[in-house]
N, C-alpha and C positions, 0 to 999 in steps of 0.2 A: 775797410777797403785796403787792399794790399797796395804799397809803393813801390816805384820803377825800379829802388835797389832791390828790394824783397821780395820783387817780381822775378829781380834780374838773379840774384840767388838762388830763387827755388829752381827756376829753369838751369842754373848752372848745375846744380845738385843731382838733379834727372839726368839731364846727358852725361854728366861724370861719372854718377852712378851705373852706368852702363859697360866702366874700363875693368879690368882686371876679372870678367865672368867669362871670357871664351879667348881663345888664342890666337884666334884666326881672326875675330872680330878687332881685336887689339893690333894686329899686326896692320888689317888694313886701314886703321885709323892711324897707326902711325907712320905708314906708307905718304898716304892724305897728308895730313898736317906736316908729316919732315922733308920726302923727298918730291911728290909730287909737284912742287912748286920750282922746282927746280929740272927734273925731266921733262915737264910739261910742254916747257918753254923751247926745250932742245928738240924734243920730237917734231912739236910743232914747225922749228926752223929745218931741221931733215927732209918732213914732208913738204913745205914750199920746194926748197930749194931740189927737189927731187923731180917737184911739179910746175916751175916757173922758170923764167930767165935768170939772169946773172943781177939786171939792172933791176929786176922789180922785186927778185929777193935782197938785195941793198937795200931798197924802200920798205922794204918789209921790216927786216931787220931793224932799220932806223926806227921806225914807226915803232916796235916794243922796246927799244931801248927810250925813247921817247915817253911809253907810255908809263914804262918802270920808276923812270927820274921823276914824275909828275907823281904815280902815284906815292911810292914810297920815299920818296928824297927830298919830297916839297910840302905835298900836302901832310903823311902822317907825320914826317919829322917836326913839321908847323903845329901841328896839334900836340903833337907829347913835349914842345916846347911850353905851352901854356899850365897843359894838365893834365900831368903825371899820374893816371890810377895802376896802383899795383896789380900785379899778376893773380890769380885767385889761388898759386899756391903758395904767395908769402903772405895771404891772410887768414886763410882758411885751411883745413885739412880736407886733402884731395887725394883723389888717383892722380898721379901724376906720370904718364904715360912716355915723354918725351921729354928732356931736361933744357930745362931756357934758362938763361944768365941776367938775361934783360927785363930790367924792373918794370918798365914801360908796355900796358896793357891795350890802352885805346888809342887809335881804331886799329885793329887788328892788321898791322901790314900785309900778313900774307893773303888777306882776302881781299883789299886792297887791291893789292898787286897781281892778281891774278884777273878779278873781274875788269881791273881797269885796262889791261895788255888783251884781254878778249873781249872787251864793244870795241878796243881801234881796232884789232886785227877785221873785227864782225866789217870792219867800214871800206876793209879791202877784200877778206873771203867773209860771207857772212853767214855760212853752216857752219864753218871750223869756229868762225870767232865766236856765235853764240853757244857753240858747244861749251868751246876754253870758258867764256863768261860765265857759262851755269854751273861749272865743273868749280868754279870761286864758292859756290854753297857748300859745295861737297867740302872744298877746305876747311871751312869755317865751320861748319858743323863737328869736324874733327878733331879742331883746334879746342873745341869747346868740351868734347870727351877726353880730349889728352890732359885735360887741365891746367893749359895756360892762357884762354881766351876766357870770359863771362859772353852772355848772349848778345849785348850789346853792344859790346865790341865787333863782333860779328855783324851786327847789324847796322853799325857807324861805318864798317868798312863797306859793305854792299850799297850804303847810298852815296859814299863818299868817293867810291870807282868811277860814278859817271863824269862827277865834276874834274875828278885826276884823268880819265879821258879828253874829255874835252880839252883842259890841258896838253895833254900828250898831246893829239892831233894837233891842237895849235904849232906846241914847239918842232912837230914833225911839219909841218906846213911851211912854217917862217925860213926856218934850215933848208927845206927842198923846194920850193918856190921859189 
């Protein structure tokens, strides 16, 4: 019977093995995994703020900055305080599609951060928000062919967004309440 690491391995090995055979395939996985996480968030605040008022895009706003601080600032920095697993391309030999500096692998922040900023928004637009939130798979799966995530990091980040939700909303609630 195979183990969670050996599971967690072979699966990393598959999706890895997928980088460096097409250029188009590679470009948009590194689209995913580098930039997306970052225009995502901008598009998204263009199109409120395009489609709402002044005062509920503020709420808006707050409510991702809210969700961001919770998911990456509290929760994963809480967890890579305890337990540090390396990157899978300073243990193993990878495709390594995208260069990361930061040793620190679990739970994968940017899927984190992504899925936990799309269930708050889902709680004020909730087609945009579960768009953004399912659009946190696509990252993570990216992350996982760029080879700096393992699968499970991916998948610590996808269950760990709702709790960094809930969070966010709290600290957006306390603040605007």
């Amino acid at each position: 019977m195979m183990g969670l690491a050996e599971w967690d391995l072979k699966v990393f090995e598959a999706f890895n093995g997928l980088a460096g055979k097409n250029k188009t395939f590679d470009g948009l996985v590194v689209f995913f995994a580098r930039y997306y996480t970052v225009l995502m968030p901008v598009g998204v605040l263009l199109y409120l703020q395009l489609n709402r008022g002044p005062l509920s895009f503020r709420h808006l706003v707050f409510s991702q900055l809210a969700a961001l601080f919770a998911a990456r600032g509290i929760v994963t920095e809480l967890i890579r305080l305890f337990y540090r697993r390396r990157r899978p391309f300073l243990a193993h030999r990878v495709k390594q599609l995208i260069k990361k500096y930061s040793e620190a692998s679990f739970p994968s922040g940017h899927t984190i951060s992504i899925m936990a900023m799309g269930i708050v928004l889902a709680h004020f637009e909730p087609g945009l928000g579960w768009f953004v939130a399912l659009s946190g798979l696509v990252v993570g799966l990216s992350r996982i062919v760029a080879g700096v995530h393992y699968p499970l990091d991916v998948l610590a980040g996808i269950i760990l967004s709702w709790p960094s939700a809930v969070l966010g909303l709290s600290i957006y609630y306390y603040f605007i309440k």
